[in-house]
mmCIF file of the N, C-alpha and C atoms, coordinates in Angstrom:
data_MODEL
# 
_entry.id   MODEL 
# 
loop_
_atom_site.group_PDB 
_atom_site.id 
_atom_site.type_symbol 
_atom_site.label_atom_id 
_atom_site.label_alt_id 
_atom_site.label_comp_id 
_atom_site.label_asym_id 
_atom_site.label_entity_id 
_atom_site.label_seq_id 
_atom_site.pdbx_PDB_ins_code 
_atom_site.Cartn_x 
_atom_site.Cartn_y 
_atom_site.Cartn_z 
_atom_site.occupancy 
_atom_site.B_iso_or_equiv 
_atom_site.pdbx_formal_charge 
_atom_site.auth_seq_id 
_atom_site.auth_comp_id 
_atom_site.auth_asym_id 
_atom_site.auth_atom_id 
_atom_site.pdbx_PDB_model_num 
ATOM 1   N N  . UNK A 1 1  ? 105.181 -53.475 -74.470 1.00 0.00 ? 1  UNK A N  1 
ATOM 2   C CA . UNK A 1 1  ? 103.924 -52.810 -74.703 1.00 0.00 ? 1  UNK A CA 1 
ATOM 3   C C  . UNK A 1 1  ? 103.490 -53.091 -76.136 1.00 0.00 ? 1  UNK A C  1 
ATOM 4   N N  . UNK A 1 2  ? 102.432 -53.242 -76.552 1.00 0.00 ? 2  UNK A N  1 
ATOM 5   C CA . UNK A 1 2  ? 101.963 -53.325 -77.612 1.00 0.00 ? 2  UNK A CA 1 
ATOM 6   C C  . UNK A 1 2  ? 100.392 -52.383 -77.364 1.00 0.00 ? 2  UNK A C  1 
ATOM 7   N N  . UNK A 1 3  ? 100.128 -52.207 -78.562 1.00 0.00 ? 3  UNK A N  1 
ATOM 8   C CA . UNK A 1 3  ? 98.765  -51.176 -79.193 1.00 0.00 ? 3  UNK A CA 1 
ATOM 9   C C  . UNK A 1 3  ? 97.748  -52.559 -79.514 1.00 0.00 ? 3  UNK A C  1 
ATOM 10  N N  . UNK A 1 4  ? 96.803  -52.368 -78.880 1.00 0.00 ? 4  UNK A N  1 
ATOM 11  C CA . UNK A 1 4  ? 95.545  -53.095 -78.844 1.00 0.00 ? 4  UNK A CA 1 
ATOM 12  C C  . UNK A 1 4  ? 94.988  -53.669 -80.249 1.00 0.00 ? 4  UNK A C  1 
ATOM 13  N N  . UNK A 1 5  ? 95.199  -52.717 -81.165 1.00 0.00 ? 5  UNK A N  1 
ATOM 14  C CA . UNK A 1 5  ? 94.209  -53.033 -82.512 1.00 0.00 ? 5  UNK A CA 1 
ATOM 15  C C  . UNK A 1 5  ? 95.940  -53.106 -83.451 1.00 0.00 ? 5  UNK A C  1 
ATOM 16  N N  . UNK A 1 6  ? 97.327  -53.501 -83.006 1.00 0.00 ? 6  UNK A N  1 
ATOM 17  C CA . UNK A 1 6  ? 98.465  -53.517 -83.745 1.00 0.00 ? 6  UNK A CA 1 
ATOM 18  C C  . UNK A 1 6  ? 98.002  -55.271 -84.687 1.00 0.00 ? 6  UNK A C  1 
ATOM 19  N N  . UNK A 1 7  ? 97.842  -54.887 -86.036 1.00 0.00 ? 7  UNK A N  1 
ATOM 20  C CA . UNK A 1 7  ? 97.133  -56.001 -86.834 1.00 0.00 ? 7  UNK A CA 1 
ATOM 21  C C  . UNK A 1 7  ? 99.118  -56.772 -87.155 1.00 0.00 ? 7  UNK A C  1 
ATOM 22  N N  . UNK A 1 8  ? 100.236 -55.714 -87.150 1.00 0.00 ? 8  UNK A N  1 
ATOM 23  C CA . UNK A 1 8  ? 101.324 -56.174 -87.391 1.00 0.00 ? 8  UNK A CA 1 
ATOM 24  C C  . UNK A 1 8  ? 101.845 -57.393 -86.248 1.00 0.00 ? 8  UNK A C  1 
ATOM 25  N N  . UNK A 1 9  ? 102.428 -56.809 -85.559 1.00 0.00 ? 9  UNK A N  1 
ATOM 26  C CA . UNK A 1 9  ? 102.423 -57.740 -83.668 1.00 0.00 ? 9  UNK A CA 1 
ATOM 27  C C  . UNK A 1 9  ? 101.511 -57.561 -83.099 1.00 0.00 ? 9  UNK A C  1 
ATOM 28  N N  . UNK A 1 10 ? 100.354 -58.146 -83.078 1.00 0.00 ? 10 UNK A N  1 
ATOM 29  C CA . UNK A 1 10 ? 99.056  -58.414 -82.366 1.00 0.00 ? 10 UNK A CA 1 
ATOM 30  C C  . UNK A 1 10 ? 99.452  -58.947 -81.044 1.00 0.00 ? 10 UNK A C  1 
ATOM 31  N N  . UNK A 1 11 ? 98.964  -58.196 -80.132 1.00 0.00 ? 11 UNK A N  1 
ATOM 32  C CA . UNK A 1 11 ? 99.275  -58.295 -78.665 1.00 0.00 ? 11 UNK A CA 1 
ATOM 33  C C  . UNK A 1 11 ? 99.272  -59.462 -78.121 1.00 0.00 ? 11 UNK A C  1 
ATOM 34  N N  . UNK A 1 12 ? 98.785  -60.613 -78.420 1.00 0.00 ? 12 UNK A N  1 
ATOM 35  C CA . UNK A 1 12 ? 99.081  -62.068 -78.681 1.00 0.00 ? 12 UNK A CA 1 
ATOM 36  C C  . UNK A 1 12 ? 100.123 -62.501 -78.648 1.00 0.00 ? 12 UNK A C  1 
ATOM 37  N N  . UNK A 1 13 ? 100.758 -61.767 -79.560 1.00 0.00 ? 13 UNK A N  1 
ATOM 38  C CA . UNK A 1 13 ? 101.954 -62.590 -79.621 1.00 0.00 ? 13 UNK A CA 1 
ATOM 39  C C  . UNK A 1 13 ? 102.953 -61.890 -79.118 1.00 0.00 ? 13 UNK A C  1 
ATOM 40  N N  . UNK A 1 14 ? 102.824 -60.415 -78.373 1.00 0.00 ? 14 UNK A N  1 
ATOM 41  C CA . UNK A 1 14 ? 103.487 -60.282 -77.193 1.00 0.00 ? 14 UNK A CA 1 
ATOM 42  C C  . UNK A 1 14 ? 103.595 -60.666 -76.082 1.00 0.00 ? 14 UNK A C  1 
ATOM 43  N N  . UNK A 1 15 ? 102.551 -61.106 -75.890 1.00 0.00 ? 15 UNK A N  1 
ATOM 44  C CA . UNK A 1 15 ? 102.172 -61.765 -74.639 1.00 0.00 ? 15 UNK A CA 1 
ATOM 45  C C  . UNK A 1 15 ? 102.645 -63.009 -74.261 1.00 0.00 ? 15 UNK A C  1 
ATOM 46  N N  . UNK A 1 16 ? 102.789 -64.132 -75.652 1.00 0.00 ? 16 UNK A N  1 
ATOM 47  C CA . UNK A 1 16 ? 103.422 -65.013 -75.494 1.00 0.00 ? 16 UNK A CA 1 
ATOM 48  C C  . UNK A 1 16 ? 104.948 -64.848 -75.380 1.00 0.00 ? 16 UNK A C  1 
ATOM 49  N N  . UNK A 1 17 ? 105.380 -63.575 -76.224 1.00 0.00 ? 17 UNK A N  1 
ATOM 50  C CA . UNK A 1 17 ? 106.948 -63.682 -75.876 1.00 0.00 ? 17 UNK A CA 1 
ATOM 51  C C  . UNK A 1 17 ? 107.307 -63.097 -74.581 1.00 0.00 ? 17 UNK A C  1 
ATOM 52  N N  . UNK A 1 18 ? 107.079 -62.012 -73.539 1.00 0.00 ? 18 UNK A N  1 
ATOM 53  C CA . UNK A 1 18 ? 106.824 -61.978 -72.394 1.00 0.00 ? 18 UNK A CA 1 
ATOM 54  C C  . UNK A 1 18 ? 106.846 -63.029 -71.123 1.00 0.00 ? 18 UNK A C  1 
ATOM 55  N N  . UNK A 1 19 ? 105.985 -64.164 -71.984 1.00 0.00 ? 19 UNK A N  1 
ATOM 56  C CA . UNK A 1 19 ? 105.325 -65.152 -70.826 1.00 0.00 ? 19 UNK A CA 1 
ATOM 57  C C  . UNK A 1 19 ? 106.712 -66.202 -71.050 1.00 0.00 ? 19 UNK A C  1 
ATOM 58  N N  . UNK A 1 20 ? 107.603 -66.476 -72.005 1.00 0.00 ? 20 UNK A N  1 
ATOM 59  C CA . UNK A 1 20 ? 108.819 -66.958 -72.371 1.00 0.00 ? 20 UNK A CA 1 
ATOM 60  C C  . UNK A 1 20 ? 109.568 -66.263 -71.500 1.00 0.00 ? 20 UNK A C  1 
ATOM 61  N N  . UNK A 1 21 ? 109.575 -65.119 -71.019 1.00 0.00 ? 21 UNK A N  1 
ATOM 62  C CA . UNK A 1 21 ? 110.758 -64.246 -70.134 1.00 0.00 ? 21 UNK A CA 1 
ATOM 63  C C  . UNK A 1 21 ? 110.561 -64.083 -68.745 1.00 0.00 ? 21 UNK A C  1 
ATOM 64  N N  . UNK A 1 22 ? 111.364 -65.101 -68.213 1.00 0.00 ? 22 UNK A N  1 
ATOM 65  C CA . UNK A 1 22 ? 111.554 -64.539 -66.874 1.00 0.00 ? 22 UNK A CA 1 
ATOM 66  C C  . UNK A 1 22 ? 111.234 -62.942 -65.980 1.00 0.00 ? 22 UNK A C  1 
ATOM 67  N N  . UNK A 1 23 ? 110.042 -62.931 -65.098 1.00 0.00 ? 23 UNK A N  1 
ATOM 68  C CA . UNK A 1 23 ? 109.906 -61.565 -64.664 1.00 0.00 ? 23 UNK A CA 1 
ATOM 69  C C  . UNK A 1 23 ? 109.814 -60.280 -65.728 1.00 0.00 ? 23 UNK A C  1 
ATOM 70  N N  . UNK A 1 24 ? 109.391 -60.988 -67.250 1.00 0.00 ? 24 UNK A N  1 
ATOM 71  C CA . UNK A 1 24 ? 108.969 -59.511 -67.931 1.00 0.00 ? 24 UNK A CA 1 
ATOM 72  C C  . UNK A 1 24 ? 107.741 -59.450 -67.748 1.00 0.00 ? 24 UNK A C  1 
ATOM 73  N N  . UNK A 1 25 ? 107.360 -58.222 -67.941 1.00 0.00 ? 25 UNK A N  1 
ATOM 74  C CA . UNK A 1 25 ? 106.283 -57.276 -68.114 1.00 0.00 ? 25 UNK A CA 1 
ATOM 75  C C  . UNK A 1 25 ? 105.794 -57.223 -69.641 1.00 0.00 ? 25 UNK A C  1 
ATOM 76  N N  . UNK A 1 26 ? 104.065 -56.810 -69.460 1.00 0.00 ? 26 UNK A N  1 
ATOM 77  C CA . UNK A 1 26 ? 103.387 -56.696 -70.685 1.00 0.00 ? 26 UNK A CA 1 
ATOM 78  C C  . UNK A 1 26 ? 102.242 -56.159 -70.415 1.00 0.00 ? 26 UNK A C  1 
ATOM 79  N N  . UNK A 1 27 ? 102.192 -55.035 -71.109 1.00 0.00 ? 27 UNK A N  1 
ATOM 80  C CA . UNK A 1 27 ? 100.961 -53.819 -71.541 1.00 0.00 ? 27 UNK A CA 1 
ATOM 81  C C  . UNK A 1 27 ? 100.332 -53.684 -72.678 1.00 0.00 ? 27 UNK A C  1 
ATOM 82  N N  . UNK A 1 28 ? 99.152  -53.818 -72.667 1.00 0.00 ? 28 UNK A N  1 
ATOM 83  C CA . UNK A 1 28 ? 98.676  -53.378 -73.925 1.00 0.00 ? 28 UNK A CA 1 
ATOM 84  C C  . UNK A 1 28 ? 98.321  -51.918 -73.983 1.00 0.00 ? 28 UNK A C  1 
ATOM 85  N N  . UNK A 1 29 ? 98.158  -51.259 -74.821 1.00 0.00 ? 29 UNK A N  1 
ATOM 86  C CA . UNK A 1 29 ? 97.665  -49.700 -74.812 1.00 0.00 ? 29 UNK A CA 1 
ATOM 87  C C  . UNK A 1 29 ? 96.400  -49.775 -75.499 1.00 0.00 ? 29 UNK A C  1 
ATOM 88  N N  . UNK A 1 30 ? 95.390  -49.365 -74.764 1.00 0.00 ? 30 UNK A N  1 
ATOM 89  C CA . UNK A 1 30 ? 93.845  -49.403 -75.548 1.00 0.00 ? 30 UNK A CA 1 
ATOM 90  C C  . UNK A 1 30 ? 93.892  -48.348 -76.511 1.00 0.00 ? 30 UNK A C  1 
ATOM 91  N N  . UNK A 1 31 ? 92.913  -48.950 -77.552 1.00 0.00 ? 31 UNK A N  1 
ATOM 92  C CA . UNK A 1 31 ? 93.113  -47.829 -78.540 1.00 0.00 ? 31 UNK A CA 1 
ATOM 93  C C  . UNK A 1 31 ? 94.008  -47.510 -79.492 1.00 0.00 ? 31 UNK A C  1 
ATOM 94  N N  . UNK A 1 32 ? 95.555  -48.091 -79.514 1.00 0.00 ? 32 UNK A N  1 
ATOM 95  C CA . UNK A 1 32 ? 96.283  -48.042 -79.954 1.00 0.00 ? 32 UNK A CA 1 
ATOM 96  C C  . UNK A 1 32 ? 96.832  -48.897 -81.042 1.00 0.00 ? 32 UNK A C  1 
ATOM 97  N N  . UNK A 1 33 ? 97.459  -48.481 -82.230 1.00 0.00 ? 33 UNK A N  1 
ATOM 98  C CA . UNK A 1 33 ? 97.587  -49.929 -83.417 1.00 0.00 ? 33 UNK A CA 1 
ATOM 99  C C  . UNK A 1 33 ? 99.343  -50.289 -83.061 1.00 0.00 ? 33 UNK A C  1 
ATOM 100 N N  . UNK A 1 34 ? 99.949  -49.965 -84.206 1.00 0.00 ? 34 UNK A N  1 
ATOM 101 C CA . UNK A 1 34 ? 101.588 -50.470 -84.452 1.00 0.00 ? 34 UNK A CA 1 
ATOM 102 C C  . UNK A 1 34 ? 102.228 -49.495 -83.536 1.00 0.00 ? 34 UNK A C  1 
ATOM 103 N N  . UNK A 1 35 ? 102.056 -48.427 -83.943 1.00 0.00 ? 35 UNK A N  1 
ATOM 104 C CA . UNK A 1 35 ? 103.164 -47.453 -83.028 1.00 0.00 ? 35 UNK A CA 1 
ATOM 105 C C  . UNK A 1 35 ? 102.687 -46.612 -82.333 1.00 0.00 ? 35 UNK A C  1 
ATOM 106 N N  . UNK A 1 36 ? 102.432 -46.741 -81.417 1.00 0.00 ? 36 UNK A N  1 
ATOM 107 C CA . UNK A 1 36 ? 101.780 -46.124 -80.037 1.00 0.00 ? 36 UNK A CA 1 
ATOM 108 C C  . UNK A 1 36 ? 103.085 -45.234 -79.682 1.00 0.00 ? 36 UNK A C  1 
ATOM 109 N N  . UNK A 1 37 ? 104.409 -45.185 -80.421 1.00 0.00 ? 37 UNK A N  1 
ATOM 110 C CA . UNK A 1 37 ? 105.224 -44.259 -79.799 1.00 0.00 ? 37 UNK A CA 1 
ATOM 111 C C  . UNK A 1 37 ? 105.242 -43.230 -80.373 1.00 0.00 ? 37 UNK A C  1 
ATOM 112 N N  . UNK A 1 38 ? 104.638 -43.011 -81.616 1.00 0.00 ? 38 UNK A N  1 
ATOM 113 C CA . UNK A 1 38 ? 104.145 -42.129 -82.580 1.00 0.00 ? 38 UNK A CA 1 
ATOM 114 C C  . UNK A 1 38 ? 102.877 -41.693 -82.413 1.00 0.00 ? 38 UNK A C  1 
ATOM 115 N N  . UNK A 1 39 ? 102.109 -42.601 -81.898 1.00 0.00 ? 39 UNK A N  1 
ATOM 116 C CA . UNK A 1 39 ? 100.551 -41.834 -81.935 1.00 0.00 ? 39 UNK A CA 1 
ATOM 117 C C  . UNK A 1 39 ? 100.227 -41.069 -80.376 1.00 0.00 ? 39 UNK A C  1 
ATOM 118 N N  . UNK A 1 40 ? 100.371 -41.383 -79.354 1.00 0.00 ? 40 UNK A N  1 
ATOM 119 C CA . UNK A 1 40 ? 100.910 -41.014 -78.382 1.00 0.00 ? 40 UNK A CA 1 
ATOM 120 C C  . UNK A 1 40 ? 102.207 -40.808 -77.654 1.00 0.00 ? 40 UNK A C  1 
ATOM 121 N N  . UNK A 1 41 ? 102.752 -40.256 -78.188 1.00 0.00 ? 41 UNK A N  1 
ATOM 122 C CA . UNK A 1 41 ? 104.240 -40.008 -77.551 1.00 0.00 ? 41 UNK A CA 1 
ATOM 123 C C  . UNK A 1 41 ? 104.232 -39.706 -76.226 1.00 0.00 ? 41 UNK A C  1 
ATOM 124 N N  . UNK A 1 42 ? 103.535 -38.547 -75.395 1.00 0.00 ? 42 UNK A N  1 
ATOM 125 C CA . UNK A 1 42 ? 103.688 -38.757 -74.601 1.00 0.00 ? 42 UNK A CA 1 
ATOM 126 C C  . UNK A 1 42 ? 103.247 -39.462 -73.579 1.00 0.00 ? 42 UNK A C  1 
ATOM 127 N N  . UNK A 1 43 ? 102.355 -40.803 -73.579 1.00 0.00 ? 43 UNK A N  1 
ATOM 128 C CA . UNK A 1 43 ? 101.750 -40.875 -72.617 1.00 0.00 ? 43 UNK A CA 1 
ATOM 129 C C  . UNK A 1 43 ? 102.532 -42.514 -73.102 1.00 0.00 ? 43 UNK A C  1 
ATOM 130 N N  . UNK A 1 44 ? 103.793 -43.023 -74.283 1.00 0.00 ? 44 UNK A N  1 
ATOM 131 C CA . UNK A 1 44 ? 104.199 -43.971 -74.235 1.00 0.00 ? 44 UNK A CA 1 
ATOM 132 C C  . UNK A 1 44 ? 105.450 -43.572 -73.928 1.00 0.00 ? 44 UNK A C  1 
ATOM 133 N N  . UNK A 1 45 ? 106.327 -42.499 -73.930 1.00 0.00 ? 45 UNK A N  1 
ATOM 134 C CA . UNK A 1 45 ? 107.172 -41.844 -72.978 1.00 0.00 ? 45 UNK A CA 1 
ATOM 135 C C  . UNK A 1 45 ? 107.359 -42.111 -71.600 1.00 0.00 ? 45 UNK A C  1 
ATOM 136 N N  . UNK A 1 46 ? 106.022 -41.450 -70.825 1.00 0.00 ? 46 UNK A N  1 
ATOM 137 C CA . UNK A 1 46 ? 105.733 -41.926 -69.335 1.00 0.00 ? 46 UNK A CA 1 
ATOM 138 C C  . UNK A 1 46 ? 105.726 -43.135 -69.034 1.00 0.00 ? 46 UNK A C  1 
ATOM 139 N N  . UNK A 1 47 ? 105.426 -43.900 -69.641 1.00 0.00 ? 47 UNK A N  1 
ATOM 140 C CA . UNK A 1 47 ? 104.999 -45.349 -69.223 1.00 0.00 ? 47 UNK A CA 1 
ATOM 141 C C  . UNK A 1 47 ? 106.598 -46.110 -69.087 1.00 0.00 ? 47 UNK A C  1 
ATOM 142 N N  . UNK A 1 48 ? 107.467 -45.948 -70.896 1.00 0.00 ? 48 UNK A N  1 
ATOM 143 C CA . UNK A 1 48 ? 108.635 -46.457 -70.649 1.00 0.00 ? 48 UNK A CA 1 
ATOM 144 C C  . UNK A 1 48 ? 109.809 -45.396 -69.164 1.00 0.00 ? 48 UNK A C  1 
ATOM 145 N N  . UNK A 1 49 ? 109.892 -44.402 -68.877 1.00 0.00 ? 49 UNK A N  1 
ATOM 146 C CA . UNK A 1 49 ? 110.039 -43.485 -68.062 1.00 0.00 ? 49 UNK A CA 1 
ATOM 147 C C  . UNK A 1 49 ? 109.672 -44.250 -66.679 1.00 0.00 ? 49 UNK A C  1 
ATOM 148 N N  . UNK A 1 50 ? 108.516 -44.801 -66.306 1.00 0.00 ? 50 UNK A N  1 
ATOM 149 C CA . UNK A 1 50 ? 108.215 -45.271 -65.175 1.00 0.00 ? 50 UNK A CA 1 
ATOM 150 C C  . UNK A 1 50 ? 108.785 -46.596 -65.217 1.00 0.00 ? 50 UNK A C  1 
ATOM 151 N N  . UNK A 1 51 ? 108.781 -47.343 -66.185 1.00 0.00 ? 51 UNK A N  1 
ATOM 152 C CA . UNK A 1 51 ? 109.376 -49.078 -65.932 1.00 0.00 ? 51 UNK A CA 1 
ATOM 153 C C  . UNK A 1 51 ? 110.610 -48.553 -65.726 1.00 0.00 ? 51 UNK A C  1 
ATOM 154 N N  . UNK A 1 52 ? 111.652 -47.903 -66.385 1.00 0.00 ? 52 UNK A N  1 
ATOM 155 C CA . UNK A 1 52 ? 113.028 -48.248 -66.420 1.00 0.00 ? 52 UNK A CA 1 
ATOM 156 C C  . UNK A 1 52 ? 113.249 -47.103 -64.801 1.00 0.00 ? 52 UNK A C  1 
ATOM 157 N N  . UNK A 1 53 ? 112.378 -46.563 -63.944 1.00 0.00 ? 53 UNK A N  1 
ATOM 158 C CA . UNK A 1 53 ? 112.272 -46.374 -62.416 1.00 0.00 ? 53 UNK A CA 1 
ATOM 159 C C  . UNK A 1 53 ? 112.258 -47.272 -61.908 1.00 0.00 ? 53 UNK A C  1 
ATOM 160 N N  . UNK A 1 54 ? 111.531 -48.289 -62.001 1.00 0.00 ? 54 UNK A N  1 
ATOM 161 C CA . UNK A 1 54 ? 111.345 -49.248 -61.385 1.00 0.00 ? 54 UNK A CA 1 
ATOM 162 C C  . UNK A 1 54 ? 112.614 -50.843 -61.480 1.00 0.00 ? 54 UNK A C  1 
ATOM 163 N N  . UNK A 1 55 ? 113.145 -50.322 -62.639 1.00 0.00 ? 55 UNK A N  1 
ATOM 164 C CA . UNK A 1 55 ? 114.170 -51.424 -62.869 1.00 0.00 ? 55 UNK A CA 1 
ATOM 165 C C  . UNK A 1 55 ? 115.615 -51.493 -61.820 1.00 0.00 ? 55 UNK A C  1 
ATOM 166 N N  . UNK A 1 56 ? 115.950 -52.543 -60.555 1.00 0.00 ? 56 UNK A N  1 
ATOM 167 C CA . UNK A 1 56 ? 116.846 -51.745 -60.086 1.00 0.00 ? 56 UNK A CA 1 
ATOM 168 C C  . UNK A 1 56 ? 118.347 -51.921 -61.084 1.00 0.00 ? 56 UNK A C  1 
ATOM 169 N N  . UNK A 1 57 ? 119.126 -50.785 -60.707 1.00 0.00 ? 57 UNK A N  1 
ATOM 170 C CA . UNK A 1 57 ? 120.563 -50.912 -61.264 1.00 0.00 ? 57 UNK A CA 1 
ATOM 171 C C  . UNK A 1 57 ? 121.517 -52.227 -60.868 1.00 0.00 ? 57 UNK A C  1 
ATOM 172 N N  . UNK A 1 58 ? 121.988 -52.278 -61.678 1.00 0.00 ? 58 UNK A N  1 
ATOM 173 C CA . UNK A 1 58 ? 123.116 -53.786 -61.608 1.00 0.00 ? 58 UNK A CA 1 
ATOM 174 C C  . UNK A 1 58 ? 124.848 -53.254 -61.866 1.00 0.00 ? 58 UNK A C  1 
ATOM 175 N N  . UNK A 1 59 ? 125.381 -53.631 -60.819 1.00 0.00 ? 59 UNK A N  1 
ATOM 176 C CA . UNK A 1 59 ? 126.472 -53.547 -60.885 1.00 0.00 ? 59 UNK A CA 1 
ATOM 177 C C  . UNK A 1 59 ? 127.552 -53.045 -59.899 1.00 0.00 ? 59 UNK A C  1 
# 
Protein backbone atom coordinates (compact mmCIF):
# COMPACT_ATOMS: atom_id res chain seq x y z
CA UNK A 1 0.00 0.00 0.00
CA UNK A 2 1.24 3.29 -0.48
CA UNK A 3 -0.50 7.01 0.20
CA UNK A 4 -1.29 8.74 -3.05
CA UNK A 5 0.44 12.20 -2.52
CA UNK A 6 3.67 9.92 -0.46
CA UNK A 7 6.43 12.55 -2.19
CA UNK A 8 9.00 9.90 -0.11
CA UNK A 9 7.94 6.32 -2.00
CA UNK A 10 5.75 7.72 -4.59
CA UNK A 11 3.33 5.07 -5.53
CA UNK A 12 5.32 4.58 -8.70
CA UNK A 13 7.68 3.08 -7.43
CA UNK A 14 5.56 0.73 -5.55
CA UNK A 15 4.02 -0.32 -8.19
CA UNK A 16 7.01 -1.19 -9.96
CA UNK A 17 8.30 -3.21 -7.04
CA UNK A 18 4.98 -5.20 -6.78
CA UNK A 19 4.93 -5.74 -10.58
CA UNK A 20 8.71 -7.49 -9.88
CA UNK A 21 6.70 -9.93 -7.40
CA UNK A 22 5.09 -12.77 -8.26
CA UNK A 23 1.15 -12.58 -7.32
CA UNK A 24 1.72 -9.34 -5.09
CA UNK A 25 -0.74 -6.92 -4.52
CA UNK A 26 -0.80 -3.01 -4.67
CA UNK A 27 -3.04 -0.21 -3.24
CA UNK A 28 -2.84 3.12 -3.27
CA UNK A 29 -4.79 5.07 -0.49
CA UNK A 30 -6.38 8.35 -1.88
CA UNK A 31 -5.62 11.17 -0.03
CA UNK A 32 -2.97 9.83 1.78
CA UNK A 33 1.03 10.93 1.94
CA UNK A 34 4.03 8.69 3.77
CA UNK A 35 2.21 7.11 6.57
CA UNK A 36 -1.21 6.30 6.05
CA UNK A 37 -0.67 4.00 9.19
CA UNK A 38 -0.54 7.02 11.25
CA UNK A 39 -2.94 9.19 9.54
CA UNK A 40 -5.57 6.66 9.29
CA UNK A 41 -5.01 3.89 11.48
CA UNK A 42 -7.94 2.50 11.33
CA UNK A 43 -9.07 2.17 8.04
CA UNK A 44 -5.05 0.99 7.21
CA UNK A 45 -5.57 -1.62 10.01
CA UNK A 46 -8.67 -3.08 8.12
CA UNK A 47 -7.22 -3.22 4.93
CA UNK A 48 -3.84 -5.03 6.24
CA UNK A 49 -6.49 -7.29 8.56
CA UNK A 50 -8.35 -8.25 5.32
CA UNK A 51 -5.16 -9.21 3.01
CA UNK A 52 -3.46 -11.35 5.62
CA UNK A 53 -7.54 -13.21 5.55
CA UNK A 54 -7.10 -13.74 2.43
CA UNK A 55 -3.50 -15.12 2.49
CA UNK A 56 -3.83 -18.97 2.68
CA UNK A 57 -1.64 -20.68 5.54
CA UNK A 58 1.46 -22.76 4.55
CA UNK A 59 2.53 -25.60 6.16
Amino acid sequence: MAGEYDTIFPPRSGRRVAEAIAGAEFEVLPGQAHQPFQEIPDQWNARVDAFWREVEPRG
